[in-house]
C-alpha positions in Angstrom: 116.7 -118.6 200.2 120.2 -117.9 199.9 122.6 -120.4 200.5 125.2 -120.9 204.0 129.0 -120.5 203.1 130.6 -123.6 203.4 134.8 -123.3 203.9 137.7 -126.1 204.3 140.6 -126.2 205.7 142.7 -129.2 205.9 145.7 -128.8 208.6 147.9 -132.0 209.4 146.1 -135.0 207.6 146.0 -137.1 204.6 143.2 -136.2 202.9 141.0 -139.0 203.3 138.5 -136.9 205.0 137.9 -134.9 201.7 137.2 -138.3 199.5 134.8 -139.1 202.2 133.1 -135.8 201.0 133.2 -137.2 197.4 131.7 -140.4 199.0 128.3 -138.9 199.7 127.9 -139.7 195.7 124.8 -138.4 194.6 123.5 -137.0 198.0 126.4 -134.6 197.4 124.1 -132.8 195.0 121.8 -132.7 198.0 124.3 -130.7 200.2 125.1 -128.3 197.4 121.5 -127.3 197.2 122.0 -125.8 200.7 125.7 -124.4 200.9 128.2 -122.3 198.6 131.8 -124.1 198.8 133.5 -121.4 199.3 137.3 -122.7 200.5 138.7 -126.1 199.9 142.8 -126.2 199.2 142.3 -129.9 198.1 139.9 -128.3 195.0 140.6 -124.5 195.2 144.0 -122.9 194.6 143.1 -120.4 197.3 145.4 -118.9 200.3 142.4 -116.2 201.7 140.3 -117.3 204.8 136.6 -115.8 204.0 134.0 -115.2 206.1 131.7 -117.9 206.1 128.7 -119.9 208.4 129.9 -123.2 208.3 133.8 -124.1 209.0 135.2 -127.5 208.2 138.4 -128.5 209.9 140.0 -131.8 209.0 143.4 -132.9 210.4 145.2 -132.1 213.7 147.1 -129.5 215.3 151.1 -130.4 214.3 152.8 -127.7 213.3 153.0 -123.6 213.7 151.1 -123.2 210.5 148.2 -125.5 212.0 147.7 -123.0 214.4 147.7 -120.1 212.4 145.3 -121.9 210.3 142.8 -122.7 213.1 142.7 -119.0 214.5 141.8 -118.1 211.2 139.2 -120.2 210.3 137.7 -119.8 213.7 137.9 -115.9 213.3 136.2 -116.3 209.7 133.0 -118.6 210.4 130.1 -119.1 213.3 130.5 -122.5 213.6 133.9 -124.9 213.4 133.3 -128.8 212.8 135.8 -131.0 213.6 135.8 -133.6 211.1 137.8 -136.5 210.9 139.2 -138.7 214.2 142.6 -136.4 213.7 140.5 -133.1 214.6 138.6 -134.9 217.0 141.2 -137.1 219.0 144.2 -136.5 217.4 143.8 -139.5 214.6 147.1 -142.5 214.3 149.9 -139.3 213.6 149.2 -138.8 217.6 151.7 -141.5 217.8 154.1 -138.9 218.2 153.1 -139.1 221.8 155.1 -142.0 222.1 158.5 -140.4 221.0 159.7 -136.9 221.3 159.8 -134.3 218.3 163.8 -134.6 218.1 163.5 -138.3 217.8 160.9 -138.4 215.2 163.1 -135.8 213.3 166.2 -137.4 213.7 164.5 -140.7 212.4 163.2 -138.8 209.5 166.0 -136.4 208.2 169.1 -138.0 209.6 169.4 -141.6 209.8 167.5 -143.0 207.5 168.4 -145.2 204.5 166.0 -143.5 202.0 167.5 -139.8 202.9 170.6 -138.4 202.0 170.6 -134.9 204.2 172.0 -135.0 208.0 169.6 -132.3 208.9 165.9 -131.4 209.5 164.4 -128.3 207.2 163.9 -125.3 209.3 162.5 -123.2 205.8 159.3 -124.7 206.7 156.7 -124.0 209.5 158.1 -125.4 213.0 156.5 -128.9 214.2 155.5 -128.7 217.5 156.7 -131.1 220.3 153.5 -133.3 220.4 150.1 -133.4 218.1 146.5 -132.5 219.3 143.7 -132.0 218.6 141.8 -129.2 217.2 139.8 -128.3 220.5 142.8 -127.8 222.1 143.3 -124.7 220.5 140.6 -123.3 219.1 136.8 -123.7 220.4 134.6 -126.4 218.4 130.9 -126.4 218.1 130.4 -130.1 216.2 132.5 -133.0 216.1 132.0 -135.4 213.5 135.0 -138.5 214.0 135.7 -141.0 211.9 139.0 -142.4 209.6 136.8 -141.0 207.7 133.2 -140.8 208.8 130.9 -143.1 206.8 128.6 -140.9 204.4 126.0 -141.7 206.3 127.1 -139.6 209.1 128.6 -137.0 206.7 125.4 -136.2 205.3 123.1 -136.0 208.6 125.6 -134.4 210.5 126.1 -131.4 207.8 122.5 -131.0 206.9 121.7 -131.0 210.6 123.7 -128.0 211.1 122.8 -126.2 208.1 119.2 -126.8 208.8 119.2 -126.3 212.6 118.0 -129.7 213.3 119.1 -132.5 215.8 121.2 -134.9 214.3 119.9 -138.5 214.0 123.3 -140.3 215.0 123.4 -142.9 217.6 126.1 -143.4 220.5 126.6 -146.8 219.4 129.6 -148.6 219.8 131.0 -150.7 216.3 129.4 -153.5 217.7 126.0 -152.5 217.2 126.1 -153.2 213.3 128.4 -156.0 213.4 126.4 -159.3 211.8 129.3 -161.5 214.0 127.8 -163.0 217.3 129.5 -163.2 220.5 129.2 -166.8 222.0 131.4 -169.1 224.4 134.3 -170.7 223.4 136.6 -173.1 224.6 139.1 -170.7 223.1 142.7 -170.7 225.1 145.1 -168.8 222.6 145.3 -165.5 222.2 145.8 -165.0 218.1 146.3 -161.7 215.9 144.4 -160.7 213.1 147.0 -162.1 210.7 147.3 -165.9 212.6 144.8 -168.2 210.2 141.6 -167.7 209.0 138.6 -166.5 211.6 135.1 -167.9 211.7 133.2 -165.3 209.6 129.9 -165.6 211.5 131.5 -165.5 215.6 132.6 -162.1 217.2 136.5 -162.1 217.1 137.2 -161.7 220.6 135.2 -165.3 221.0 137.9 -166.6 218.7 140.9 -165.1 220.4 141.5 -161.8 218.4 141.8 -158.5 219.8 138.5 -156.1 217.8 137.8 -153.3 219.1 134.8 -152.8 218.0 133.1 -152.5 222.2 135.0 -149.5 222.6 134.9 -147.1 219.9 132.2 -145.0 218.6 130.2 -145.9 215.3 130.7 -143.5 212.5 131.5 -146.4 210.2 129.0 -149.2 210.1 131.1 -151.5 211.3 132.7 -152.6 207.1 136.3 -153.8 208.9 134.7 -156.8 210.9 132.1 -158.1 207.7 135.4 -158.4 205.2 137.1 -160.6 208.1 139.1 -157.6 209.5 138.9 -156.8 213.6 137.8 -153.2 214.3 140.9 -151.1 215.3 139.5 -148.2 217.1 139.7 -145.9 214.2 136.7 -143.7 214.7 137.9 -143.3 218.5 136.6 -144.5 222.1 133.3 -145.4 222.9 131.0 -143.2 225.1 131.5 -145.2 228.3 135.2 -145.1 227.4 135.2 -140.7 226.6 133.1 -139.9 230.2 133.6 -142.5 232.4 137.6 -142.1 234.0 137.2 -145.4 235.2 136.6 -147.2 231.7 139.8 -148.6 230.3 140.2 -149.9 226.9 142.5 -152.9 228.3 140.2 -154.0 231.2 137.2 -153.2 229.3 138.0 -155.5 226.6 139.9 -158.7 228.6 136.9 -158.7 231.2 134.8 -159.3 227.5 137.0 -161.3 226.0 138.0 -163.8 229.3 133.9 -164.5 229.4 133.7 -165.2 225.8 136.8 -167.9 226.4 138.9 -169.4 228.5 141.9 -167.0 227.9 143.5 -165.4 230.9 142.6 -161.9 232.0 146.1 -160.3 232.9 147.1 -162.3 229.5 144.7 -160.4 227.7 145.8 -157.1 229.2 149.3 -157.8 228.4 148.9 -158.4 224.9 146.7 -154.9 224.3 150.1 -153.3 226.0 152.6 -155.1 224.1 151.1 -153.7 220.9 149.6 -149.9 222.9 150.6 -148.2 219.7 148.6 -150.2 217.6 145.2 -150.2 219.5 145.4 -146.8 221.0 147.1 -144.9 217.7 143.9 -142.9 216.7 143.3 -140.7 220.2 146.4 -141.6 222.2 146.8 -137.6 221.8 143.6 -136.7 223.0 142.8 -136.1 226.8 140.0 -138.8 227.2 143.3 -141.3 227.3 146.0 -138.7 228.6 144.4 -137.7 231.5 143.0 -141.3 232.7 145.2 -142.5 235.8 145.6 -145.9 233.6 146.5 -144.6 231.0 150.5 -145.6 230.8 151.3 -146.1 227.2 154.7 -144.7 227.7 155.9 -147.2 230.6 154.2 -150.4 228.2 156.8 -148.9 225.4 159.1 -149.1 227.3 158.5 -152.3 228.6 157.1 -154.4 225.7 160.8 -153.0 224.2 162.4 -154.5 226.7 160.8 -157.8 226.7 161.0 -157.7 222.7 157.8 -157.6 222.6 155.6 -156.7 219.0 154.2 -153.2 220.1 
């Protein structure tokens, strides 16, 4: 049985997405069996798009040549995965959301202690005045997020496709492999990740600390919160959070976390505003979060600047 045609393309990114590939270890061997690599720019010294039944697209939609890029990939294969939280929802360089493309320029190219030029290249492929992601452009048949996706999810969602098969991945939030437990507390200070050491065994927000592990999708087995580190939303929203318009990141989480302790609500709320960048960075590009009525990350800026606040 000959074997699919498996091509890459990596558009805005960093890469990580490919050593999740590597990641798969020996089961690597497993999805080699079934597919001829036939493009990959982080392997292969190769500038040709070739026809091929599998497309895999990490990174977002930045720049001119991202979209050239896309259009051909999607003109060269039968089906496009998005894989990665940057094709998916935009990943943390949608931060450029929060400032325009001059600014981020200026910042980069003109004053700036490390640089010594006063202006921005213009040999190189035009950056576009926000990022997005992938689907906005071109049409997607899979979507695979993750900052990278765990192996795991790697393996069954590629040999699902090449074999036709339903996929065996949940819509579980983080939570659902997290080993902490959520209990009561007499908690009334609000504390960040960095403020003292946590209880290893109790569910962060019991203890005062922001996770967002009841929002966001699992494609990672939850490894932040077992080394002591709270989840921050890097595989993207939840499924309650993606098709519900009413679900809210900030509500959803100071409704949990006011139960769990005796921590204010709108004190809650506040704090996830004061640092929006932070807890929204991976998706604050993609529509799920743009197009929700409460979504207002550029009014908290704006305000958490003013107050001098830590956003």
């Amino acid at each position: 049985m000959p074997k699919s045609r498996l091509s890459v393309e990596w558009l805005s990114g960093c890469s990580g997405c490919e050593f999740g590939i590597v990641d798969l270890h020996e089961k690597l061997l497993s999805v080699l069996d079934e597919v001829e690599l036939v493009r990959m720019p982080i392997l292969m010294d190769t500038k040709e798009y070739v026809e091929a039944e599998v497309g895999l697209i990490t990174g977002s939609i930045r720049s001119e040549h991202d979209i050239h890029a896309a259009r051909e990939m999607r003109r060269t294969c039968k089906s496009i995965v998005a894989f990665g939280t940057c094709p998916v929802y935009g990943g943390p360089h949608s931060s450029a959301y929060a400032q325009s493309r001059e600014e981020l320029l200026d910042t980069a190219f003109c004053h700036n202690p490390s640089t010594t030029t006063n202006t921005a290249p213009t040999d190189v492929p035009a950056l576009l005045a926000g990022n997005r992601p992938l689907d906005s452009e071109i049409e997607v048949d899979v979507y695979i997020p993750g900052c990278p996706p765990h192996a795991a999810y790697i393996f069954d969602g590629l040999l699902s496709l090449l074999r036709g098969t339903e996929n065996k991945i949940g819509q579980h939030n983080v939570c659902y492999h997290c080993k902490r437990k959520m209990v009561k507390t007499e908690v009334t200070t609000l504390r960040r990740a960095y403020d003292g050491e946590f209880d290893q065994d109790l569910c962060f927000l019991s203890q005062g600390c922001i996770c967002l592990g009841s929002v966001t999708l699992d494609r990672c087995l939850s490894p932040c919160m077992s080394v002591g580190v709270p989840c921050f939303s890097c595989g993207g929203p939840s499924e309650a959070i993606a098709i519900e318009p009413q679900k809210d990141v900030r509500t959803e989480i100071a409704q949990r976390m006011s139960h769990l302790t005796k921590i204010p609500y709108d004190t809650i709320v506040q704090e996830i505003e004061q640092q929006a960048k932070s807890h929204f960075a991976y998706a604050m590009a993609s529509p799920i979060f743009q197009q929700k009525p409460t979504f207002l990350l550029k009014k908290w800026i704006r305000a958490s600047d003013k107050e001098g606040g830590r956003a």
